[in-house]
C-alpha positions in Angstrom: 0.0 0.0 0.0 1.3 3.2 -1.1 0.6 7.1 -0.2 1.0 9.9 -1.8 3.3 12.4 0.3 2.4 16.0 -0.4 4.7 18.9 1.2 3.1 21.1 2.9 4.2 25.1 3.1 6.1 25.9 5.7 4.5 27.9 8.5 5.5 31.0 10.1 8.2 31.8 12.4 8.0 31.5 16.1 8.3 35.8 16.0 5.8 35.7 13.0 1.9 36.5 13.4 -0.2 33.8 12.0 -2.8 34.8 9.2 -6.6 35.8 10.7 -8.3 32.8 10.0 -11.2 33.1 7.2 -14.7 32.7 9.1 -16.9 30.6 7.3 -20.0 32.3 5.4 -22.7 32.7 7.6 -26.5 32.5 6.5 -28.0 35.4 7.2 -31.4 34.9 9.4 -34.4 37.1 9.5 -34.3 39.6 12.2 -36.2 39.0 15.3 -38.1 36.0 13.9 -39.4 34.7 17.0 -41.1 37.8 17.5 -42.6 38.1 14.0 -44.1 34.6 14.4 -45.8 35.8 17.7 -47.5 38.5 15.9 -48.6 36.3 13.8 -50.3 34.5 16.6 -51.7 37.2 18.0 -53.1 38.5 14.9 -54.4 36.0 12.8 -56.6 34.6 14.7 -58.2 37.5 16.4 -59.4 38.7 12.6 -60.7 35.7 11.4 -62.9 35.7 15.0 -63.3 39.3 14.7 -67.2 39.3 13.6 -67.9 37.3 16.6 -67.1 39.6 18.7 -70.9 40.9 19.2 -72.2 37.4 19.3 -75.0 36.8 21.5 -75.6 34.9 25.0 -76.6 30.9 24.7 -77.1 28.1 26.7 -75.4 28.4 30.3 -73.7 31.7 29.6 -77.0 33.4 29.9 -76.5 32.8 33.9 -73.3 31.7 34.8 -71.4 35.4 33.7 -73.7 37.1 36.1 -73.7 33.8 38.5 -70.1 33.8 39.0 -69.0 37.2 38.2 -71.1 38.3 41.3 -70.4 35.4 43.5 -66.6 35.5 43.1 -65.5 39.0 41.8 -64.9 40.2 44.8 -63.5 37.2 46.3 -61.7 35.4 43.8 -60.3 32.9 46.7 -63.8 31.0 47.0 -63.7 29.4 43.6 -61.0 27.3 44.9 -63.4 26.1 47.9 -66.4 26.3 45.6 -64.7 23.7 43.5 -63.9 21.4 46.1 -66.8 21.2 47.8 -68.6 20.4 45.1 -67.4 17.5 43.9 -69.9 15.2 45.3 -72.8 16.5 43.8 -71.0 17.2 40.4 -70.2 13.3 40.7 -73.4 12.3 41.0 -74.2 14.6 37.7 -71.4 12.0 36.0 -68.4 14.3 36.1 -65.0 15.3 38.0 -63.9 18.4 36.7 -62.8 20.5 39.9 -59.9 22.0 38.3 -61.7 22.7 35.0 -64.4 24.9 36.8 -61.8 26.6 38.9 -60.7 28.1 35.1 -64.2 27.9 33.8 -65.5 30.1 36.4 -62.3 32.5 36.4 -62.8 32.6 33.0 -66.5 34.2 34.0 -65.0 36.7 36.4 -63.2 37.4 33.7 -65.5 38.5 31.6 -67.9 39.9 34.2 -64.8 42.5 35.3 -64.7 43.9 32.0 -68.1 44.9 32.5 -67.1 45.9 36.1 -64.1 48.4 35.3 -65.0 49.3 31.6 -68.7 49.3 30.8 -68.7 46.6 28.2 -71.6 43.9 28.0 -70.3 40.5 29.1 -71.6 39.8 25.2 -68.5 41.5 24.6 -66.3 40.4 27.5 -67.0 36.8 26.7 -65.9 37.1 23.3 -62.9 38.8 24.6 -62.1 36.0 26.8 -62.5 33.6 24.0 -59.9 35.6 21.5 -57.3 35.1 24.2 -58.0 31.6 24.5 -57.1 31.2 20.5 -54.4 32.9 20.9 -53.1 31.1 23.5 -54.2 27.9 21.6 -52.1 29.7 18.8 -48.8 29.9 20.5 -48.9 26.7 22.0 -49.1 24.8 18.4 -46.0 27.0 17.3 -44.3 25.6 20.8 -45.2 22.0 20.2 -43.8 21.8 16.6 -40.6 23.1 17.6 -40.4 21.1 20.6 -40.9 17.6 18.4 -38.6 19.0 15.0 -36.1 21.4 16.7 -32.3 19.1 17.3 -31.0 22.2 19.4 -30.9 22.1 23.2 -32.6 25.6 24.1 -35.4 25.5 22.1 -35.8 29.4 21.3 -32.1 29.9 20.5 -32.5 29.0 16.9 -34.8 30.9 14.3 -38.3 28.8 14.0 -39.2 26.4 10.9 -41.2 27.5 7.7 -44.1 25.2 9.4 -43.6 27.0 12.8 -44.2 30.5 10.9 -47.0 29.2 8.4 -49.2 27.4 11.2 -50.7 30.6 12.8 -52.6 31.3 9.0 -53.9 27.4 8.9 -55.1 27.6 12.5 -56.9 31.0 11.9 -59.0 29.4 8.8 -59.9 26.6 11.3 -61.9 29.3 13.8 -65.1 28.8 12.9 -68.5 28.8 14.4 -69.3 25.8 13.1 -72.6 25.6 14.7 -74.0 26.6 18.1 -72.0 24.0 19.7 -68.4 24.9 18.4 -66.2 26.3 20.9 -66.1 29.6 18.6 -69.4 29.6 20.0 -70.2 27.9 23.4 -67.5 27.7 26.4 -64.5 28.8 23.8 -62.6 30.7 26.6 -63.0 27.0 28.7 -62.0 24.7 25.6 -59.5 26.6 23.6 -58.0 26.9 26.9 -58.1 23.4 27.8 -56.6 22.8 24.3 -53.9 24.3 24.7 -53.3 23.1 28.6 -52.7 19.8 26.0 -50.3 20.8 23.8 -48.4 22.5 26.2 -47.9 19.6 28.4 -46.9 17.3 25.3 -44.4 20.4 24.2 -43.3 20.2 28.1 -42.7 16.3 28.3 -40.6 16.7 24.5 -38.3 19.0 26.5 -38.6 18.3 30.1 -35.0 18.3 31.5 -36.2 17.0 35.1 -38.7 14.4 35.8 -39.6 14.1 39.5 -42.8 14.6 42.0 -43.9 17.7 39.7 -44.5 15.3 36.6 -46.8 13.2 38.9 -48.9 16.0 40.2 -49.4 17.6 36.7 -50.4 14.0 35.8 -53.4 13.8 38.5 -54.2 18.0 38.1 -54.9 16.3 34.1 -57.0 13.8 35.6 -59.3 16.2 37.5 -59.2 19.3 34.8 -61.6 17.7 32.3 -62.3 15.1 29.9 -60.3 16.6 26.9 -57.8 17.3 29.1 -57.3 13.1 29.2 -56.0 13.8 25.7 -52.4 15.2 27.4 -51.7 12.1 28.7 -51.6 9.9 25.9 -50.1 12.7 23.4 -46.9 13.3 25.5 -46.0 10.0 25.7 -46.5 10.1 21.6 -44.7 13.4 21.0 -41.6 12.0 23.1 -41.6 8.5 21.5 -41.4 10.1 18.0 -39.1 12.8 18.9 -36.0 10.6 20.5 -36.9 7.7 18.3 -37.1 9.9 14.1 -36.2 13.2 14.8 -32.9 12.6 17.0 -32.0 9.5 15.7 -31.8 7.5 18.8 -31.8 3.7 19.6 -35.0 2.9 21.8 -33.3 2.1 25.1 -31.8 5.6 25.3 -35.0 7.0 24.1 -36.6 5.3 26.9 -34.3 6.0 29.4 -34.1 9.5 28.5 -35.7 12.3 31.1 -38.3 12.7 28.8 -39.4 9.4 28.1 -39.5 9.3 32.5 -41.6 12.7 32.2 -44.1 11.0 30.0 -44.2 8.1 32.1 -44.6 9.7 35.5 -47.6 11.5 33.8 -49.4 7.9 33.5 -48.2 7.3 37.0 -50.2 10.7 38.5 -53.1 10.4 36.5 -54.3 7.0 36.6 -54.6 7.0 40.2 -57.2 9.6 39.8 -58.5 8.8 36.8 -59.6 5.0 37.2 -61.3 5.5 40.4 -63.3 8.9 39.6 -64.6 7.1 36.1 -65.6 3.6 37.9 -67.4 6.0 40.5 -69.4 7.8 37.5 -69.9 4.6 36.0 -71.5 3.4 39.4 -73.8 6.3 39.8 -74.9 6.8 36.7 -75.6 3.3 35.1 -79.7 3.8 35.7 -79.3 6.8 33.2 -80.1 11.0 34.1 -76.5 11.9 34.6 -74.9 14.7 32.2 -75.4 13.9 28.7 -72.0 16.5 28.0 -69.8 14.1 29.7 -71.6 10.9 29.4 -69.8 8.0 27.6 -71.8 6.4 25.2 -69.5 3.4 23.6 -71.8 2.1 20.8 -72.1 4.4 18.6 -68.0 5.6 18.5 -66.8 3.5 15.6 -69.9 5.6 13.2 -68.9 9.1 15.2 -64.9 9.0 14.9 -64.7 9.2 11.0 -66.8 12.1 11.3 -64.6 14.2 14.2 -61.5 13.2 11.9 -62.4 15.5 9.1 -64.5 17.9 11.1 -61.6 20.6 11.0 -61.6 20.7 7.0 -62.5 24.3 6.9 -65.0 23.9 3.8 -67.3 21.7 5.9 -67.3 24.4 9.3 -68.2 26.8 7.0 -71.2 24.5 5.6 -71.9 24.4 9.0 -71.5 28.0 10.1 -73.8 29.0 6.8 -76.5 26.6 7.3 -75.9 25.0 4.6 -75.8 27.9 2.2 -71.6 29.2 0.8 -70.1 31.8 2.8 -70.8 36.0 1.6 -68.0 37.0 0.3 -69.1 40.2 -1.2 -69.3 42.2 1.6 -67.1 44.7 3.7 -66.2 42.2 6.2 -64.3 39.9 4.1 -62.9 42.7 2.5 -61.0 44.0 5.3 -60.3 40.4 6.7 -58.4 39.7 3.3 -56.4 42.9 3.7 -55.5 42.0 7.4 -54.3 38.3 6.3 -52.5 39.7 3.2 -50.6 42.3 5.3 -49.6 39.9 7.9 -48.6 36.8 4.8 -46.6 40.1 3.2 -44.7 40.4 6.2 -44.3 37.1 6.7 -43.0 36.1 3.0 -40.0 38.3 3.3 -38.5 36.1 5.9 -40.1 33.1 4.9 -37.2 31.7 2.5 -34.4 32.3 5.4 -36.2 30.1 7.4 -35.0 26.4 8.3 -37.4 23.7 6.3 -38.3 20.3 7.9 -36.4 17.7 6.5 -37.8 13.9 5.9 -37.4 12.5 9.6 -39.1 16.1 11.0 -41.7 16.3 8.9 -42.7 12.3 9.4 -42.1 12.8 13.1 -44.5 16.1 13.3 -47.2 13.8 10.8 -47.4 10.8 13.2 -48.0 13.5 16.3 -50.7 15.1 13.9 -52.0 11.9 13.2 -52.0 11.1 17.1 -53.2 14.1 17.8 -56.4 13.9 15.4 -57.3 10.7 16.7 -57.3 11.0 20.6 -59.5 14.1 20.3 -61.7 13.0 18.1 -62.5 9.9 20.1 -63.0 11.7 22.9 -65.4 13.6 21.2 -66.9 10.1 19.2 -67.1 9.1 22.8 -70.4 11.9 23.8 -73.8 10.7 22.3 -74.8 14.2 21.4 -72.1 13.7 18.8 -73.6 10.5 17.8 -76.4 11.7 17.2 -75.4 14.0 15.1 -73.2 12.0 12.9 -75.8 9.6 12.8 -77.8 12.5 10.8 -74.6 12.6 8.6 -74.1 16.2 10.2 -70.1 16.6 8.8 -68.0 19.7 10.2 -69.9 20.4 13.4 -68.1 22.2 16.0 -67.6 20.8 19.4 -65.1 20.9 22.2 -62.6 19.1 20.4 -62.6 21.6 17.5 -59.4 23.4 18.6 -57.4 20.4 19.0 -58.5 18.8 15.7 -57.9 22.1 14.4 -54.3 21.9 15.3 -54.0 18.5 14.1 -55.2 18.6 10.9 -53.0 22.5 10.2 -49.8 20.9 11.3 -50.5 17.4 9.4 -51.0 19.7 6.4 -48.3 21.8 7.1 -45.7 18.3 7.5 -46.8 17.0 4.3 -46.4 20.6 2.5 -43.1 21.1 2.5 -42.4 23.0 -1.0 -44.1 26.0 -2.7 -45.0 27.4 0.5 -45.7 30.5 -0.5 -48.8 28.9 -2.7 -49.5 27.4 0.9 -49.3 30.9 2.5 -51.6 32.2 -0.3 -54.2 29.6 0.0 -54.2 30.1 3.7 -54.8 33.7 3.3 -57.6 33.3 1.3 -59.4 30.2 3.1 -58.7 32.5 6.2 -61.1 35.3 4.4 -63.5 32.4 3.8 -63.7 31.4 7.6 -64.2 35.4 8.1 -67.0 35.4 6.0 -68.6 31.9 7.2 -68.2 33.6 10.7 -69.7 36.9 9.7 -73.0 35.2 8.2 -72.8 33.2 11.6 -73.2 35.9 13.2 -75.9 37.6 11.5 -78.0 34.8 11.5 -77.8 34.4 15.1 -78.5 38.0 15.9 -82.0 37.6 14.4 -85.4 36.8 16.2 -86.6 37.6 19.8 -84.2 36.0 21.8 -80.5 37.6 21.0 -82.5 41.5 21.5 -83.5 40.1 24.6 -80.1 38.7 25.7 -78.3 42.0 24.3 -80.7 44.2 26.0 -80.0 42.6 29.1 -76.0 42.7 28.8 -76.7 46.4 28.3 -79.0 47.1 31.0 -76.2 45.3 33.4 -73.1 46.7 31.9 -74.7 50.8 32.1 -77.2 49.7 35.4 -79.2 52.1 36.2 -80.5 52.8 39.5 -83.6 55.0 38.8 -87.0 53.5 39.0 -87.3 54.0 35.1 -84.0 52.0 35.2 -86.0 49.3 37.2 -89.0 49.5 35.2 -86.5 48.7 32.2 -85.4 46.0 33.9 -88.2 44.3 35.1 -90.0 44.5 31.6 -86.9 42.8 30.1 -87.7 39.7 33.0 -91.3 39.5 32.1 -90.1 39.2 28.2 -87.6 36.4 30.1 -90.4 34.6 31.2 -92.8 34.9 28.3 -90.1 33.2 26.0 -88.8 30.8 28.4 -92.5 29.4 28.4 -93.1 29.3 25.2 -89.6 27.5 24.6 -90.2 24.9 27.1 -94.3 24.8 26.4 -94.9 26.0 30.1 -93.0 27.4 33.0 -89.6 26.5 33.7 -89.4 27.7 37.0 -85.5 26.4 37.6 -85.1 28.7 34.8 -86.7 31.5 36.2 -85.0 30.8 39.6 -81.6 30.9 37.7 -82.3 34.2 36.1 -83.4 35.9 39.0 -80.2 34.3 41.0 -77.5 35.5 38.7 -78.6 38.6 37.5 -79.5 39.5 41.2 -76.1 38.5 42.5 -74.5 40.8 39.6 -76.2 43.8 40.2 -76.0 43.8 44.0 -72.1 43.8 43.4 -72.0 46.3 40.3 -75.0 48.9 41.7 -76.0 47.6 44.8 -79.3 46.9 43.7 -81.4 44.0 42.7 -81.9 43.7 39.0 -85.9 43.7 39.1 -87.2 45.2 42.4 -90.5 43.0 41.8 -89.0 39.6 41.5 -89.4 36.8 44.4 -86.9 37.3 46.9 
């Protein structure tokens, strides 16, 4: 064997300076991306949601706004002993969700304080409440994606991926009210929330660089939040498993001794403690039937339900839904504007957009499969309710229920994994599906607004948030509760005097704290 022997120059002197080494070229990255991408999430979303913002009072929201905003305004500390101490009773109602209501009912305070310091109708406040929650919903998508693709140790230290900056414009087209139901529409401060409690504890295991006692307490505070909270559990140990095993390349016994891999598994070792007993108690007490048909699990009808909650985030069904059937109005001011907003923010956007790290194969299978994982624990918990039955079994497609923002997320980052050239054409079909879900959102709306019982729930919102305490201010008042009770009997085809009771309660309760006063000086004490 032979080698070739090539003389090398000889180097400087011991009293000679060595030449400045040549730095490599550098890439140059786009300025302050991180921060870019987080106006993004704040921003998207908020103008595709923006014609909800007047959106009337339905279902429980009529009360509980007033309810808890004047229980617990002033004493915020009770909702922690509220929720405690009513855990029986909420048991024997077929649900454990002590946790849950503690941000449920915040979330009402919440609401009921803008109407406290600023005037505004808890119509308004609510809505407000709900933005946040997509936003927050928002941000913690971007976190999870980077947590599963990103290969450097401190996860903010590099410059995000093209599908980091891309998925706030496919999660915005997603917000729609698709139906009364959808948590655009009912409890969307509670499950948005909720939502992103999820992603954030699978973005948390991906990452986690200690697991100890506080994994195993955020495992049982899972098990007593809510039911699509469950959906953490399961998702973590997913998101970790793909992470270690495609993305860094490891063999599966250091994957599973890794911290994370114990972080994922001390999650299962919090929760199930909790969770196994609480659901053979609910099975117990509610086995002859009347318990809460919202948290009730009905098993035969799941395999006809889950096909349906797979594809319910495909935008062009929500809007189906949101229309009533009819296509969204696009010819209108609304829309208009909303396209402007969206092609502003893609503008911006685009300029950075080719700097920015692409997912290579292993990332881009990895995010897929925690997509796909995703998609299918949320909609099984939502196959799971018979309300949702039902309605697939009417071949409803695209309705909205409290899974919506995670199937929303799952289906905008499995599109966003499997798109991984020409995203600009991505970016500009976002845009426009994003003025789409404005419009669907905007006929929503009107539709809503019309007939007897959004004036009615309006005029009450006013007469709370600008209470007057003049007997014309009462008279107001107490005409408004007699227009209550005339279409709360003719809803329920008589009197529904728990309903009546429940008005008078809450809307008592928030105008002694706000005024002083009762709402309607003639109603039963």
């Amino acid at each position: 064997m032979t080698a070739e022997i090539v003389a090398a120059p000889p180097g400087p002197g011991p009293h000679q300076a060595r030449p400045a080494a040549v730095p490599a070229p550098v890439r140059p990255g786009p300025r302050r991306p991180w921060r870019a991408l987080l106006w993004r999430c704040l921003l998207a979303p908020v103008v595709v949601l923006a014609p909800l913002v007047t959106l009337t009072l339905s279902a429980d929201h009529r009360f509980n706004i007033y309810n808890n905003g004047g229980l617990y305004a002033e004493r915020p500390w009770r909702l922690l002993e509220a929720a405690v101490t009513s855990v029986p009773e909420y048991l024997d109602r077929g649900n454990f969700r002590p946790l849950g209501r503690v941000l449920e009912w915040s979330l009402d305070v919440g609401a009921f304080a803008l109407t406290a310091l600023f005037g505004l109708p808890v119509t308004i406040g609510l809505r407000v409440i709900s933005f946040l929650a997509a936003i927050l919903l928002t941000v913690a998508a971007v976190v999870l994606v980077e947590a599963v693709i990103a290969r450097r140790q401190r996860l903010f230290a590099g410059p995000p991926s093209v599908t980091a900056a891309l998925l706030p414009f496919a999660i915005a087209t997603g917000l729609v009210a698709a139906g009364r139901l959808s948590t655009t529409v009912l409890f969307g401060g509670l499950y948005l929330t909720t939502s992103a409690l999820v992603l954030g504890v699978a973005a948390w295991a991906c990452r986690a660089r200690r697991a100890g006692l506080l994994a195993v307490l955020a495992g049982a505070a899972l098990a007593a939040f809510n039911e699509l909270a469950y959906v953490a559990v399961p998702l973590a140990a997913v998101a970790v498993l793909l992470r270690g095993r495609v993305v860094l390349g490891l063999d599966w016994k250091r994957v599973l001794r890794g911290t994370s891999a114990r972080f994922a598994g001390l999650l299962w070792v919090g929760f199930l403690p909790v969770f196994v007993p609480v659901r053979l108690i609910i099975r117990q007490r509610c086995a002859g039937g009347g318990c809460y048909v919202g948290s009730d699990i009905a098993y035969g009808g799941v395999a006809g339900a889950l096909p349906d909650r797979m594809v319910s985030w495909l935008p062009p069904l929500m809007w189906s839904q949101a229309t009533g059937g009819g296509r969204p109005h696009l010819a209108a001011a609304v829309p208009a504007l909303a396209l402007l907003a969206l092609a502003a923010l893609a503008w911006r956007a685009l300029r950075g957009l080719r700097e920015l790290p692409t997912l290579d194969r292993r990332q881009a299978v990895a995010l897929a499969g925690v997509a796909v994982a995703l998609l299918v624990l949320a909609g099984t918990v939502a196959a799971l309710n018979a309300d949702v039955q039902a309605l697939a079994g009417r071949g409803v497609w695209g309705q909205g229920w409290r899974d919506s923002g995670l199937t929303t997320v799952a289906g905008s980052v499995l599109v966003l994994a499997l798109w991984r050239r020409f995203v600009v054409v991505a970016l500009v079909l976002f845009v426009l599906a994003g003025t789409v879900s404005t419009a669907a959102n905007k006929d929503f709306r009107d539709s809503a607004g019309g007939g007897r019982f959004p004036y009615l729930y309006d005029r009450i919102a006013q007469e709370v948030a600008g209470f007057d305490r003049t007997p014309a201010g009462d008279a107001r008042r107490c005409v408004l509760r007699d227009d209550f009770i005339q279409t709360s009997t003719a809803n329920h085809h008589g009197v529904d005097r728990r309903e009546v009771e429940r008005f008078d309660m809450s809307l008592d309760r928030a105008g002694r704290l706000l005024a002083g006063s009762r709402f309607c000086s003639r109603a039963p004490k």
